[in-house]
N, C-alpha and C positions, 0 to 999 in steps of 0.2 A: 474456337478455343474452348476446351473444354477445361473452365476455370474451379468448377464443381466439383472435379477428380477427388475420392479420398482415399486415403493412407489406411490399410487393415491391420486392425488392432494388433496383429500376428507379427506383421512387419515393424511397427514401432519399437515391439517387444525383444526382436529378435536381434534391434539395431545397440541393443544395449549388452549383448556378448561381444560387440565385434574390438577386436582388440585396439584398436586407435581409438575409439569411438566411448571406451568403458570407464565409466566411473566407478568409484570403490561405495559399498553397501557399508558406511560406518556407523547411521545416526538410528541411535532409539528414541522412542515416545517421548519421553525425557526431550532430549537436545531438538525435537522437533516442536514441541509447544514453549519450552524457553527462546527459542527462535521465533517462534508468532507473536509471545509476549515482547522480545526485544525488538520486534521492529514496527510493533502496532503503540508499545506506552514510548511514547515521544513528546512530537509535538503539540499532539493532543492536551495532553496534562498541562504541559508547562508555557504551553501560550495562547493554544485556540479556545480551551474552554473558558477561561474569564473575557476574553474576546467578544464572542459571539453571545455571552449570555447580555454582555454590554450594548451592543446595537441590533442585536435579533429577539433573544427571547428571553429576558430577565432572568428569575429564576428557575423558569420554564425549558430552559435549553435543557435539565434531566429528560424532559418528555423527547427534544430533540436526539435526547444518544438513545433513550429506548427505539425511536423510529429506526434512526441510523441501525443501531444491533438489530433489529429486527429484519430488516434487509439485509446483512449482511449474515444474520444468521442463516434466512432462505437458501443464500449464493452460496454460504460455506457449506450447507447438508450437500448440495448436488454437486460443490467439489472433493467432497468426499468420496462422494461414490464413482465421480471420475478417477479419482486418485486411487481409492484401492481397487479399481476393475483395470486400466492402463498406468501404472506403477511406472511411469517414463517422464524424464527429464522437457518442459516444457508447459506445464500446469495447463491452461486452459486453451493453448497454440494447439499443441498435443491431442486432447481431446476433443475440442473442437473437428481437427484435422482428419479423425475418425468418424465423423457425424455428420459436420455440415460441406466438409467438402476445401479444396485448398484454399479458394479466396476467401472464404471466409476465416481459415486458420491463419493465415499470412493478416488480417485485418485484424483481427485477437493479438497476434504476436507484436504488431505496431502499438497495436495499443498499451500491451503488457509494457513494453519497451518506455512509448511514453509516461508508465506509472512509476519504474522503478530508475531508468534515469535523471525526469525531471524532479523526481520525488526524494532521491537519496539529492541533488544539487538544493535545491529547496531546503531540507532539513542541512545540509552542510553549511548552510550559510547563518540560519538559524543557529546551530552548535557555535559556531565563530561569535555571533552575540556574544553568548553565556560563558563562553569560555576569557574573551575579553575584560566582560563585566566579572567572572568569579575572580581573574588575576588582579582588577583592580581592588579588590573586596579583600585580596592578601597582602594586599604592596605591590604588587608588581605592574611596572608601567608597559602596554603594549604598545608601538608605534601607529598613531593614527593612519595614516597612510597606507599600512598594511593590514588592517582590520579590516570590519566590515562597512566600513562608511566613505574605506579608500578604494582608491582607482585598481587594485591588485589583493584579492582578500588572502594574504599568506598564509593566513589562521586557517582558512577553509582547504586551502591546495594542500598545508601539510598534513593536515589529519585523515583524505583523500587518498592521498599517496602514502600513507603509513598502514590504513585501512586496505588498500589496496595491494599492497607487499603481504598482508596476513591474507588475502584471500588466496593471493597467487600461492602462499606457500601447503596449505589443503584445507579443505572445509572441516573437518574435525580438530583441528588447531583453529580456524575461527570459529566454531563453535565453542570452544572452551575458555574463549577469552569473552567470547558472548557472555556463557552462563555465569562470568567472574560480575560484569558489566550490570546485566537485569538485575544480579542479585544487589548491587549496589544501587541499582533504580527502583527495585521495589521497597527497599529498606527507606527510603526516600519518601516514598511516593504511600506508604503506609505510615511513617513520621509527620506527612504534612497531613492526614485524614486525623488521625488518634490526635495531634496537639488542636489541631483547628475545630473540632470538635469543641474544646472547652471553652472556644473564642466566640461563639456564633450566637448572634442575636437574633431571635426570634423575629424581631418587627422587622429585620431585611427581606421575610422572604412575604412580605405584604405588600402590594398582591402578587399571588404568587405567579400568574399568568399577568403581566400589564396590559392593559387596554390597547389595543391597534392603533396605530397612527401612521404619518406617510412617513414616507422618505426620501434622502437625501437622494437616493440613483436614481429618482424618476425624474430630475430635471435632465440628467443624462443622455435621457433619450433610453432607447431599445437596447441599444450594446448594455446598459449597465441596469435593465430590468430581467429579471426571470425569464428565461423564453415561453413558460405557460401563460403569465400576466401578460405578456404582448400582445401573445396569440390570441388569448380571450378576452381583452380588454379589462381585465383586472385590474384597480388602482392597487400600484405597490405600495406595501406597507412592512414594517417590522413588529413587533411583538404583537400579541393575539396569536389564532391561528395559525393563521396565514407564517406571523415570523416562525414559530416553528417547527415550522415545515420547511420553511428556505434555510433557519438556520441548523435544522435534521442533514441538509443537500452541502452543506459545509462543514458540520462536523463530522462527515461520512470521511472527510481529510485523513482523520482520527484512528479511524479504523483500518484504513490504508496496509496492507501487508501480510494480514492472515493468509490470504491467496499464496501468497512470495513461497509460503510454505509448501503447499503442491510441487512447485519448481525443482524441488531437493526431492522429491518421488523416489529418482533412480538412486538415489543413496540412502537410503532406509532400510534398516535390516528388513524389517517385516512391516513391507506398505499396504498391505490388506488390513495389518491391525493398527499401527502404529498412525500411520498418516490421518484417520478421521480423528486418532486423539490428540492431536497435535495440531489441527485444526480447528476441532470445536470446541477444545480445552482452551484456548490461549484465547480465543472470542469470548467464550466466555469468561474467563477471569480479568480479562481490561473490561468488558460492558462494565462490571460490578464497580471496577476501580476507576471508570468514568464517571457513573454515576456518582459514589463517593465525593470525589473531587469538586463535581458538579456544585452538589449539596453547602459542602463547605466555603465554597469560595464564595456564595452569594450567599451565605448566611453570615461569614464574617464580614463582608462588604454590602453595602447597598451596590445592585446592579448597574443602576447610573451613576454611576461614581468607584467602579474597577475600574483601573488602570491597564491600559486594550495591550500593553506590549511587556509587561511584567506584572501580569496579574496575581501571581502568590506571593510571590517575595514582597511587593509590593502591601498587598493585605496583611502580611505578618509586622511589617514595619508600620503601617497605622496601627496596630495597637503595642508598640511599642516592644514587639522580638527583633530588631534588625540584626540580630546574631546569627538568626532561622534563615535571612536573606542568602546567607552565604553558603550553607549548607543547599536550599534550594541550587541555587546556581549550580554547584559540584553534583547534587544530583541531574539536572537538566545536561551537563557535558556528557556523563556518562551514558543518562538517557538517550542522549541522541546522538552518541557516536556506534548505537547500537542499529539504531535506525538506517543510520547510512549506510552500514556494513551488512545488513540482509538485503536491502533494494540493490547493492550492487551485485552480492549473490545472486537473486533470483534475476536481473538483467543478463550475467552471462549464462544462469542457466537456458535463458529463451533465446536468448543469443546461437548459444552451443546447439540446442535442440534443431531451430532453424536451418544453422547452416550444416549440420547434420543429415538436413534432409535436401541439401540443394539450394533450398530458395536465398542460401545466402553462401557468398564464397565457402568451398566444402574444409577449404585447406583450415579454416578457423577453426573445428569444429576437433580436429588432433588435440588427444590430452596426452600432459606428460606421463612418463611410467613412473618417474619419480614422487612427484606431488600426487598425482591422481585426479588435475584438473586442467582444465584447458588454457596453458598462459596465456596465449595468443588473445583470446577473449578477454581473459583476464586483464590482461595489461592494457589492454583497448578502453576497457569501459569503464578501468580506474584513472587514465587520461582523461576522456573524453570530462566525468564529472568534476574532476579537478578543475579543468579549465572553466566549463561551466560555471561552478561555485565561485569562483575564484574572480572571473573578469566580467563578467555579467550582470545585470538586476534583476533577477527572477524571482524575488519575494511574491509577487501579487501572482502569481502562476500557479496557486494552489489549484485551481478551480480544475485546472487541465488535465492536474492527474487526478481529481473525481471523476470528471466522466470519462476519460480512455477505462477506466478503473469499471465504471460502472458498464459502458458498454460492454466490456467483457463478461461480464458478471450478469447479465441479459441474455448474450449469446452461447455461454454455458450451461444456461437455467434453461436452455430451449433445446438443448442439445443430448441432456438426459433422457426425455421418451423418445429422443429419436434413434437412441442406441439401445432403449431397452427393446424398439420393437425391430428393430434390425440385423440387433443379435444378442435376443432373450438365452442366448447358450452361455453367455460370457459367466464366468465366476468372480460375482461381487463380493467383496468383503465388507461392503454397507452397502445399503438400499436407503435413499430417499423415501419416507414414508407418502400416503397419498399423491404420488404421481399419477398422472401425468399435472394432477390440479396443481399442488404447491410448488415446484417447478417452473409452470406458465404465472401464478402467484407472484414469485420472484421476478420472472425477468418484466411483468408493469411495474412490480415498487419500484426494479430500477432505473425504469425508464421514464418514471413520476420522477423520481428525484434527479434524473438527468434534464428534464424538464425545466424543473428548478434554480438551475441554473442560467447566468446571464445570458445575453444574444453577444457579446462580446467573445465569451467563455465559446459556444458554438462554433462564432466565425474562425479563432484558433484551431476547433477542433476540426473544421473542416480542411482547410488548409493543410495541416497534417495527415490526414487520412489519404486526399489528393496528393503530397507528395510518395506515402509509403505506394500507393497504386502505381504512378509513375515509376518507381524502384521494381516493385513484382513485374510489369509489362516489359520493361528495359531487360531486367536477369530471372530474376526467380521463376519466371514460368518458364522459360528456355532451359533451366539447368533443373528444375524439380527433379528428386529420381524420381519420383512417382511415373513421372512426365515420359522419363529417360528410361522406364521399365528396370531399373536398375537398384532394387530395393530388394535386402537380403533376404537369405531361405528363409522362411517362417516356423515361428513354434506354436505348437497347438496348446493354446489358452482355456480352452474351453470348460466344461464340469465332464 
């Protein structure tokens, strides 16, 4: 079995004229980095950061999102230059597909899939919170039973399936309700840095690193320690170093989706120019307003004594703004209805790319002439999170879409010198600087910080890998065109 087959940059390229297969060129730099910003300020802001600063790393979790953006700025230079040298629908399935060969691109594409399914289900549920708690914050009583604490989250299924009708009907119509949306989140998310500023007590960020101590998950046993601490005998602990760096490997959560942006490659007017600024722009403007956030919320609170599940709203109501609480909230809907609607984007684009190529039913892979997008996909994997959200508990599954997240993000960073020396002809519109070093650089930070994570967290992750292999052995290798020599005329890419 030749599992290692790869796809020529020539052929990907050529698959994106074919007229079943073609998506429409709508989105500038613009709509490309407000798409990174809407699907990266989420959950991050408005639940994980007073979180983690609470049981990991005091006030210290700032140094946690410098680690996280630091890894993730590594992964986003080298998807840049994937993205403007193969300009095709698939982000790092795609690229990969060209370099490291099919199984390893079908292992990327599972895992993309587990970022942006489990990840838009995850934040849909989270939205259902806020949206419950903001109704009741106006008068409005939602039925317990169909919230988030009942047996059927309705709140989650219909914001899913109304999210999902805007996908199906073209990516530049949701885009545009996107850019209504961030703008309503960053107005938010810049109201709660400027007022909590004047709120912020000095003596809370003493000390500013807390001293190491153990913790609760080592009576748990190995599922619910780091898998590095196991492996080397490390007593677990949370704040000091040690915390963070375990809590750098969970607010990596945070940063979740920049990648998503590659995905929309084939629909970029000009993805040699546009696509690296729509990547490393929207990284970089959440690290700063991570950071921000960070500052404030543990200067207005003492760290042990945030509140882990409404940590802003909550802080503004101890010093007596609980007017701010509601606003919060309407920001946090908005926020994270933004979120759920890129991870479902970038899910059918991996999807589309996929089955595109065979390894996945091809008939999926027809877009309409109408819309300009693939419904079939489309309507597929606004079901599938619906139901998810909706009948499920997957709150505590964050962990899952870090490392499919990070594993990709490894095999990307490894994947650049092996295309630059296999086909140093290609016409990059960015270059990774000091390759082949900072590229190999990235893909250890992210496999330190997939380390990081629990033995629990792993055995899931194994488990899923095992199933997607069992899928590619069953179909994907048998129907590959690559496989099936059945991959369109080629266009010359080269300089």
């Amino acid at each position: 079995m030749n599992v290692l087959r790869t796809k020529s940059v020539e052929a990907s390229i050529a698959e994106t004229v074919e007229p079943e297969h073609q998506l429409k060129r709508t989105l500038t730099a613009l709509d490309l980095t407000v798409f990174g910003v809407g699907v990266v300020i989420g959950a991050g802001i408005f639940t994980l950061t007073g979180r983690v600063a609470a049981d990991y790393a005091g006030p210290a979790v700032v140094f946690s999102f410098l680690i996280a953006a630091f890894c993730c700025a590594l992964a986003a230079l080298c998807y840049a230059e994937f993205a403007s040298t193969v300009p095709v629908a698939g982000s790092a399935y795609t690229f990969s597909y060209a370099t490291l060969g099919e199984l390893v691109a079908w292992i990327i594409g599972w895992d993309l899939l587990l970022e942006c399914l489990l990840g838009a289900s995850v934040v849909a549920q989270g939205w259902s919170t806020y949206f419950v708690t903001f109704l009741g914050q106006v008068g409005v009583t939602w039925p317990a039973g169909l919230g988030p604490e009942g047996s059927f989250n309705l709140a989650a299924f219909l914001m899913v399936a109304a999210l999902g009708a805007l996908v199906c009907y073209g990516i530049k119509e949701s885009m545009r309700v996107n850019l209504v949306l961030v703008a309503v989140k960053l107005f938010i998310v810049l109201f709660i840095i400027v007022t909590g500023i004047s709120l912020i007590d000095p003596g809370n960020y003493a000390p500013f690193v807390p001293d190491a101590a153990g913790t609760a998950g080592a009576s748990g046993g190995w599922l619910h320690t780091p898998l590095v601490q196991s492996l080397f005998g490390i007593q677990p602990q949370v704040y000091g170093v040690l915390g963070i760096v375990s809590a750098a490997s969970v607010v990596f959560f945070a940063y979740i989706g920049f990648d998503v942006v590659a995905t929309t490659a084939e629909e970029a007017r000009r993805p040699q120019r546009d696509l690296p600024i729509g990547i490393l722009g929207s990284l970089a403007i959440c690290t700063v307003l991570y950071i921000a956030v960070a500052l404030v919320i543990t200067g207005m609170v003492r760290y042990d004594q945030i509140d882990r599940e409404a940590a802003l709203a909550r802080a503004f109501i101890a010093h007596g703004k609980d007017g701010y609480a509601t606003l919060i909230s309407a920001g946090a809907v908005a926020g994270l209805t933004t979120v759920v609607m890129t991870l479902m984007i970038g899910a059918v684009r991996v999807v589309f790319a996929m089955s595109r190529d065979g390894l996945m039913p091809e008939g999926l892979a027809r877009v309409s002439g109408r819309t300009g997008t693939p419904l079939r996909i489309s309507v597929g994997i606004a079901v599938i999170v619906a139901l998810v959200a909706s009948l499920t508990p997957i709150g505590k599954l964050e962990e899952m879409v870090n490392i499919g997240t990070l594993a990709a993000f490894s095999l990307v960073s490894l994947a650049v010198p092996v295309l630059r020396r296999t086909r140093p002809d290609l016409e990059r519109g960015f270059r990774v600087p000091l390759s082949p070093v900072l590229p190999v650089v990235a893909a250890l930070v992210c496999l330190y910080l997939m380390l990081n994570l629990s033995g629990e967290t792993w055995l899931r992750f194994g488990i899923w890998m095992v199933l997607g292999s069992a899928i590619y052995a069953a179909y994907g290798y048998r129907h590959s065109r690559v496989g099936l020599h059945d991959e369109p005329a080629v266009v010359d890419v080269a300089r």
